[in-house]
KEVOVEX-862627 format. One record per residue: residue in three letters; x, y, z of N, C-alpha, C, O in turn. Coordinates in steps of 0.1 Angstrom, whole numbers, plus 5000, padded with zeros to 4 digits. Example, Ala and Ser with C-alpha at 12.3 -4.5 7.8 and 13.67 -1.06 7.14 Angstrom:
! KEVOVEX-862627
ALA513249435078512349555078513249675078514249675085 SER512849785071513749895071512950005079513450115080 
//
This chain:
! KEVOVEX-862627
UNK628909737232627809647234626609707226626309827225 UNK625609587220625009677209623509627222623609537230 UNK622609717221621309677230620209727221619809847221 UNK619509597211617909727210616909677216616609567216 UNK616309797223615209787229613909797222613809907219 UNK613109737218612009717210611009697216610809607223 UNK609909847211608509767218607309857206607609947199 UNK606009767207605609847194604409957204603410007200 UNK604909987220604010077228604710237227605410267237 UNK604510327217605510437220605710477234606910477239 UNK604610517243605110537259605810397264606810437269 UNK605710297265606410237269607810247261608810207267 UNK608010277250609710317250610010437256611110457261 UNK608610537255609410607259610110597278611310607281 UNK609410587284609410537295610910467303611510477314 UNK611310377291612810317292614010417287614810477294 UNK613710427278614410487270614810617288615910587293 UNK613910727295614210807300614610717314615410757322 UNK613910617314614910527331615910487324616710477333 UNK616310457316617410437310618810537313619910497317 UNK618310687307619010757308619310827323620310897325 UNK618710817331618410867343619910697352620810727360 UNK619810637350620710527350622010537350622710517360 UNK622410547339623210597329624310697333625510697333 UNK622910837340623510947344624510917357625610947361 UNK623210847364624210847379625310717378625510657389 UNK625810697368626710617365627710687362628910627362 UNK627610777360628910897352629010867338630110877331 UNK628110837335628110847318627710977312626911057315 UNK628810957300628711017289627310987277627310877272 UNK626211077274625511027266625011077254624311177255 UNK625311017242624511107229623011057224622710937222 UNK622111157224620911087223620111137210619411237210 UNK620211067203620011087183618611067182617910967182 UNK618311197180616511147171616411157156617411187149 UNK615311147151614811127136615311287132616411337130 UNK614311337132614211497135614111557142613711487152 UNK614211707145613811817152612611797164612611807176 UNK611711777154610311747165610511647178610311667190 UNK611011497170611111377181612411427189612311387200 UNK613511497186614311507194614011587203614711567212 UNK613211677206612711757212612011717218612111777229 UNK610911637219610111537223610611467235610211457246 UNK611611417230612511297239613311397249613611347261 UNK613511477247614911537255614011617266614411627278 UNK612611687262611311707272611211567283611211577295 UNK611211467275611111327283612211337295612111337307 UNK613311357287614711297297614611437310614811417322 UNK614311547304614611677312613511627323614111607334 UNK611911597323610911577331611311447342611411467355 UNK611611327336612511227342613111297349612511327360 UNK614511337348615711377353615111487366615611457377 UNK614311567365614111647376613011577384612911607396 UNK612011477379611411387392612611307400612511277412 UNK613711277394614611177399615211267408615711207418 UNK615411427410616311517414617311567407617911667412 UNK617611527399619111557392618711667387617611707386 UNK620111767384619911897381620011887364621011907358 UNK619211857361618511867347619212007334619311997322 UNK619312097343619812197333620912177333621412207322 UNK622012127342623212167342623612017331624512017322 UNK622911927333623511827329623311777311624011717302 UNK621811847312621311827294621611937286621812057291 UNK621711917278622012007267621711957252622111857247 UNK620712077244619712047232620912107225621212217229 UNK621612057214623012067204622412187195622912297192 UNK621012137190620612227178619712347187619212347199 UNK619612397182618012517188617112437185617112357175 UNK616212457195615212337195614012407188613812527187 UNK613412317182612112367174611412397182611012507180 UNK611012357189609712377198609912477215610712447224 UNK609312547215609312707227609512587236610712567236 UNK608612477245608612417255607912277253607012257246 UNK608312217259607112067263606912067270607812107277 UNK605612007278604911997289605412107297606112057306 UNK605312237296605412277303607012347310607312417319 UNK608012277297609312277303610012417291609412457280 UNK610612437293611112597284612612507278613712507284 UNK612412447266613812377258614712507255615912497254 UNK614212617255615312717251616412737260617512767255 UNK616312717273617012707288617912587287618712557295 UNK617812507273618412347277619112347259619412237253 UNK619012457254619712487243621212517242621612627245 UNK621912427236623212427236624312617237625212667244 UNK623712637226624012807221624112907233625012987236 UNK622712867241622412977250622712927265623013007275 UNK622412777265623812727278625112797278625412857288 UNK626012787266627712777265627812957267628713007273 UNK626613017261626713177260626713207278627613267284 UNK625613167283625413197296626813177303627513267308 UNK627013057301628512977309629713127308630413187317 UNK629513117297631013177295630613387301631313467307 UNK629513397294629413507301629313547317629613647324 UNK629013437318629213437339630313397339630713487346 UNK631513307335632413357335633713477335634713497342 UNK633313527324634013647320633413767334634213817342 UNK632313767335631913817350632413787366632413847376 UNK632713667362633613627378634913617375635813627384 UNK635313607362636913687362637313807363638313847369 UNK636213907357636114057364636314097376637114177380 UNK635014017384635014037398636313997407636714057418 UNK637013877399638013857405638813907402639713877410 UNK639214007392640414087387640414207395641414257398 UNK639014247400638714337411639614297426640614337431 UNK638714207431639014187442640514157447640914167459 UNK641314107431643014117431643014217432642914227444 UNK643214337427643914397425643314557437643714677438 UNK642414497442641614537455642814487468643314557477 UNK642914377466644114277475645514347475646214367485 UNK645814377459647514407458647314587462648314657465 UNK646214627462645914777463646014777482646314887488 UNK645814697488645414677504646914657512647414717521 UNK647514537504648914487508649614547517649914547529 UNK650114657503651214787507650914817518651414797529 UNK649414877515648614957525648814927539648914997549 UNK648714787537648614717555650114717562650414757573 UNK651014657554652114697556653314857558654414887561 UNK652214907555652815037556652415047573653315047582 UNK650815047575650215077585651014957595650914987607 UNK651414877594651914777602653614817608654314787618 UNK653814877598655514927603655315037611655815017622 UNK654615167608653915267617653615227630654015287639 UNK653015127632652215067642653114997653652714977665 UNK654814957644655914917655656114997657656315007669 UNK656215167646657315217654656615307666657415367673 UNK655415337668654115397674654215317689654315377700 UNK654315177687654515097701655715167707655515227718 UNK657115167700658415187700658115337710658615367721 UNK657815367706657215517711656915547723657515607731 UNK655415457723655115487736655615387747655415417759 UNK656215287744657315207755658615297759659315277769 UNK658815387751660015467758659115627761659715717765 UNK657915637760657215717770657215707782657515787791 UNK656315537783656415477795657315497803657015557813 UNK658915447799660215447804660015597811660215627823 UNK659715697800660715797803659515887818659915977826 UNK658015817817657015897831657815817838658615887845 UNK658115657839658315587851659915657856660015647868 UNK660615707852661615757855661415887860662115927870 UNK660515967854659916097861659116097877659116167887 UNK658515977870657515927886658815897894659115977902 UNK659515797892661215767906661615847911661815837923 UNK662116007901662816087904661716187917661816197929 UNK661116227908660016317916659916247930659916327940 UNK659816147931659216077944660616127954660516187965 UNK661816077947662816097956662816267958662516317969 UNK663216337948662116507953661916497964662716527973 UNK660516457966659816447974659716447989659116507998 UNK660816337987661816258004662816328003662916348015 UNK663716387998664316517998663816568009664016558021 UNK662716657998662116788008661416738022661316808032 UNK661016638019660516568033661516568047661016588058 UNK663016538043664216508053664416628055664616648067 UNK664616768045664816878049663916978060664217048069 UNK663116938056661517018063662016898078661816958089 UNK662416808080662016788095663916768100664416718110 UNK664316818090665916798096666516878106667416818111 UNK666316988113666017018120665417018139665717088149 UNK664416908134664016848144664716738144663716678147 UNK665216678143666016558140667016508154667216608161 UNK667416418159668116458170669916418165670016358154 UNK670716448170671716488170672416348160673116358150 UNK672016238169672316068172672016068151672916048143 UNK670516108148669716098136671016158128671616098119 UNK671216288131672216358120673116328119673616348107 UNK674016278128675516238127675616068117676516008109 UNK674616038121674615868112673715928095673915858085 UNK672916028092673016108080674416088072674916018063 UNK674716208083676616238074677316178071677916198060 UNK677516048080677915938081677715848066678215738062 UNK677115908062676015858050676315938041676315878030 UNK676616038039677116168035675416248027675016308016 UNK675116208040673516298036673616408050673516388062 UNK673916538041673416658046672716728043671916698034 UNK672716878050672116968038672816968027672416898017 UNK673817028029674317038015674216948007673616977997 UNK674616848007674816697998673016677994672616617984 UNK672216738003670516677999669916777989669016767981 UNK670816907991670017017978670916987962670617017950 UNK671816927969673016897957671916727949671916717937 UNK671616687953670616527953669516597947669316547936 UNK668916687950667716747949667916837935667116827926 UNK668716907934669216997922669416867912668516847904 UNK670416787911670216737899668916617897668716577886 UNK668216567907667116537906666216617895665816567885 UNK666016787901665316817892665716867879664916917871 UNK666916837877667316867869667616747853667816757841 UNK667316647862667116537852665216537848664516537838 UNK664916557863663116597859663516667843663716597833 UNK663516797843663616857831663816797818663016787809 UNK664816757821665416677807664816577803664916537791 UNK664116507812663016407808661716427801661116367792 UNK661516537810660016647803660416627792659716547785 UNK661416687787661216747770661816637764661816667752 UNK662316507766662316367759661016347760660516287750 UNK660216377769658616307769657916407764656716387764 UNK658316567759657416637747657716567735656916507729 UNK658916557732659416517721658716357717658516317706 UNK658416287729657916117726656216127720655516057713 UNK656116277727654116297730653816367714652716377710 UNK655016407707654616497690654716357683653816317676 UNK655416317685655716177676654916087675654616037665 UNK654216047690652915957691652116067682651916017671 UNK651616217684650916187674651216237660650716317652 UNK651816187661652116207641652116087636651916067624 UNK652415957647652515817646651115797646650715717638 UNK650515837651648515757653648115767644647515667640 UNK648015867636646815877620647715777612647215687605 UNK648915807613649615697602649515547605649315477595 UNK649515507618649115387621647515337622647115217623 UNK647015397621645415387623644715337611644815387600 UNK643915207613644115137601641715167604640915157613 UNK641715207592639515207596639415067596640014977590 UNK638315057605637714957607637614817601637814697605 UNK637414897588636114807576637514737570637514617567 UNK638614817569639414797564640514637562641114587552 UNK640514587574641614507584640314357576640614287567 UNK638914357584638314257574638414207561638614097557 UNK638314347554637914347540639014247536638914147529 UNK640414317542642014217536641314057542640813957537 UNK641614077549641613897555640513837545640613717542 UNK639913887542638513797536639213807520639313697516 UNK639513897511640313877500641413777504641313667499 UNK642313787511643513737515642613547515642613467506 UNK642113537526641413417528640913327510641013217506 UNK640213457505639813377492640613327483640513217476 UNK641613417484642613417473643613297480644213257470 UNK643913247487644513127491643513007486643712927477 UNK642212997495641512937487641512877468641212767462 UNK641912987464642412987449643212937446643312917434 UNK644312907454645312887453646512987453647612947452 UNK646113097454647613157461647413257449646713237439 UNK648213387452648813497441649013397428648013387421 UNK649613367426650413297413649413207407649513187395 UNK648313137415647213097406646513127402645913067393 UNK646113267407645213407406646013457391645713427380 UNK646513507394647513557380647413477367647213537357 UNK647413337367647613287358646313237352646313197341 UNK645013237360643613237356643113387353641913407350 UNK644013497354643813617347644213617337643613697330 UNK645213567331646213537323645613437310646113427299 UNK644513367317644213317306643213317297642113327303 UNK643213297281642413307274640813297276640313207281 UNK640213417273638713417277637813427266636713487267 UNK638513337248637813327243636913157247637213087257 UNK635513137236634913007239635212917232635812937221 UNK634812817237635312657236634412597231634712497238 UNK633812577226632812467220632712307226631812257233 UNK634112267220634312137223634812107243634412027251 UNK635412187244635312227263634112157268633912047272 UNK633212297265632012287267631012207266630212187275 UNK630812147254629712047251630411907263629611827269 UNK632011887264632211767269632111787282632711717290 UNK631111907287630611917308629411877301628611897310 UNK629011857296627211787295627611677294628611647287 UNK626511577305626411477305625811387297626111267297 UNK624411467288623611427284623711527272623411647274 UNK624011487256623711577248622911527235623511457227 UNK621711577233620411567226620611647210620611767206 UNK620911517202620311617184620211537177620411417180 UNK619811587164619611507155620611407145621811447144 UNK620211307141621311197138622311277127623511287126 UNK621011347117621811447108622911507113624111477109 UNK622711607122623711657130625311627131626311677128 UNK624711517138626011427139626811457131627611537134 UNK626811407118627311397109627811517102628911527097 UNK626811597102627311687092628311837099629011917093 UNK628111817113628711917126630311827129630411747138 UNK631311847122632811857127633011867142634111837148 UNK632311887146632511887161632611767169633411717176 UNK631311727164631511577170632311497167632311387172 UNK633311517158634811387154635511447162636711427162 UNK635011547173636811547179635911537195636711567204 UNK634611497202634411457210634011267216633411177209 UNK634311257224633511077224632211067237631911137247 UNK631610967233630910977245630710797249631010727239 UNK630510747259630310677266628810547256628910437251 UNK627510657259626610537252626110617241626310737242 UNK625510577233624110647219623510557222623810437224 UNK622210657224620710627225620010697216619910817216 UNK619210597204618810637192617310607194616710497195 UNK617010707193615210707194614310757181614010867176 UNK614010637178612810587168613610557156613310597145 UNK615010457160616010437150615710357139616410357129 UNK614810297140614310247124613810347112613410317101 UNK613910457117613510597109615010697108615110797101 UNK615810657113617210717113618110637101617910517102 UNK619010687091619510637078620610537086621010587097 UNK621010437083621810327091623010407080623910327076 UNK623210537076624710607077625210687088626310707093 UNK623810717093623810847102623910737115624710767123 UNK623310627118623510547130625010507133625510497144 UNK625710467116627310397121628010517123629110507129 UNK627410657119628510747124628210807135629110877139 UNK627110797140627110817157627710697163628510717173 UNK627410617160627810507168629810507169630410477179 UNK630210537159631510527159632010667171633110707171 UNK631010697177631610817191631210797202631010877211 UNK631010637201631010597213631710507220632110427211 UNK632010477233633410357237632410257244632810147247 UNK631310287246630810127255629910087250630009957250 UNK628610167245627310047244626710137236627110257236 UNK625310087225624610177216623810057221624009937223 UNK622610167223620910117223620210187215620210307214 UNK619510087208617910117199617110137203616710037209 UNK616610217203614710237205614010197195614610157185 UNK612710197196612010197180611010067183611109987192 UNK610010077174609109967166609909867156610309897144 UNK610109767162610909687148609809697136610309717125 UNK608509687134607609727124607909777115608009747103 UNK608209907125608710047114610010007108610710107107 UNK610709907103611909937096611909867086612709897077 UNK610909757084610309787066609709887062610009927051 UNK608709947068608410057067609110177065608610237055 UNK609910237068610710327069611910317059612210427053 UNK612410207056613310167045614410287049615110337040 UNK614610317060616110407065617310277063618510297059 UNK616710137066618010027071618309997052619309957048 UNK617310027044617609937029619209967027619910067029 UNK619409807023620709797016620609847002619709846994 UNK622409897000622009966987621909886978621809966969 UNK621809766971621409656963620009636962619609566953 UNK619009706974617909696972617009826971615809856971 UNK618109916968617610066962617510006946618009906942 UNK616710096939616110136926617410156920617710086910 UNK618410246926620410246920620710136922621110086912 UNK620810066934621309946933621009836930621709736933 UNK619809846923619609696912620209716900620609616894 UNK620509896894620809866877622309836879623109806870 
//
């Protein structure tokens, strides 16, 4: 769709021209925005940047000045910040910096793994340990007690009445039979003791190996947590894996908004292998109607004119070549 906007008030174009683009944007468009030269394109793209951040929109992320801009700032705005060169440089250099950080914190992750696993097998066999500790007091504690009641029936056996001892025997609890109870009682005591030295060296030779610091047990989960987030080991790897030279054409096609001169266009290879959505040509009766059809041909939906229709006798950018000085002889 062809649209020219014509007015002979420069701020009132300019004015459209930047609600225009501000439009445009929150539409999800793609936009190329062609000036005469250096100076007006710079001019205009001051316009769109000041627009764009009264509207809210994040202005830096979204514009981008193709050439180095002539001019340090407008009104107050720093075009160097919104310069193609030193956008894509920044981009990729923060980049290559968060693939670092992240080659870190991998290999921070695969350095922890083992680690945790190691400490996690220790840590069964450390339980393993002290459950047959347990076993082996609670069995010391049973035995001992009976000990105990042993020596308790001996010490009053004696006093005992006749009726009491004969239903004993009957039982085949005597003396004899209770020191014989009593002897291997303590005689398993023993043997337990030294299963429960032998359980008590092992716990600790098992605790420092199982003992995981503090800081440690977070740090994993929170790598572990990101890296899923990422998508897992194998998508980690394969964004390490890949090429961390720059893109040009990548790059320019995340700007939403990209600002240069008509010349440009044309003579920069770059743009035949990008497309965009609209061209918006500002103060196009001063732009060569070669440099207009070859912007125009990188776009899929609509071209708008700006401009003074005045200026395009004046300007003689539109003369047909039949009415050049060559094209009469």
């Amino acid at each position: 769709m062809f649209s020219p906007l014509w007015s002979d008030h420069p701020a009132t174009r300019r004015a459209k021209l930047t609600a225009l683009v501000i439009e445009l944007v929150r539409a999800n468009k793609r936009l190329l925005v062609v000036g005469r030269d250096h100076h007006t394109t710079d001019e205009v793209l001051g316009a769109i940047a000041r627009a764009m951040r009264g509207a809210g929109l994040q202005f830096k992320s979204l514009l981008s000045r193709y050439e180095l801009p002539a001019q340090s700032d407008v009104a107050g705005l720093a075009l160097q910040d919104l310069g193609f060169e030193t956008q894509m440089n920044r981009f990729y250099a923060k980049s290559r910096a968060d693939k670092a950080t992240l080659r870190r914190k991998y290999d921070r992750f695969r350095e922890l793994s083992p680690l945790l696993a190691f400490k996690a097998e220790k840590q069964r066999d450390l339980d393993e340990v002290k459950l047959l500790e347990w076993r082996l007091l609670t069995q010391v504690s049973d035995l001992q007690g009976k000990i105990k009641d042993i020596n308790a029936t001996l010490a009053e056996y004696e006093a005992l009445t006749i009726w009491k001892r004969l239903s004993m025997q009957a039982v085949g609890k005597n003396v004899g039979s209770l020191n014989e109870y009593r002897s291997i009682y303590e005689q398993s005591v023993q043997t337990i003791l030294a299963e429960l030295e032998v359980a008590k060296r092992r716990i600790e030779a098992l605790s420092p190996e199982a003992a995981i610091p503090k800081d440690i047990r977070p740090e994993y989960h929170e790598l572990k947590d990101e890296i899923k987030k990422l998508g897992g080991t194998k998508k980690i790897r394969e964004l390490l894996a890949a090429e961390e030279g720059t893109n040009r054409q990548a790059f320019l096609q995340t700007k939403r908004v990209v600002a240069t001169t008509a010349a440009r266009v044309v003579s920069d290879p770059l743009f035949a292998r990008v497309r965009f959505d609209v061209l918006i040509a500002d103060e196009a009766p001063f732009i060569p109607a070669p440099f207009l059809l070859s912007a125009a041909g990188l776009v899929r939906e609509r071209i708008v004119l700006f401009g003074d229709p005045r200026d395009i006798p004046e300007a003689k950018a539109w003369r047909p070549a039949w009415a050049s000085p060559i094209g009469r002889k």
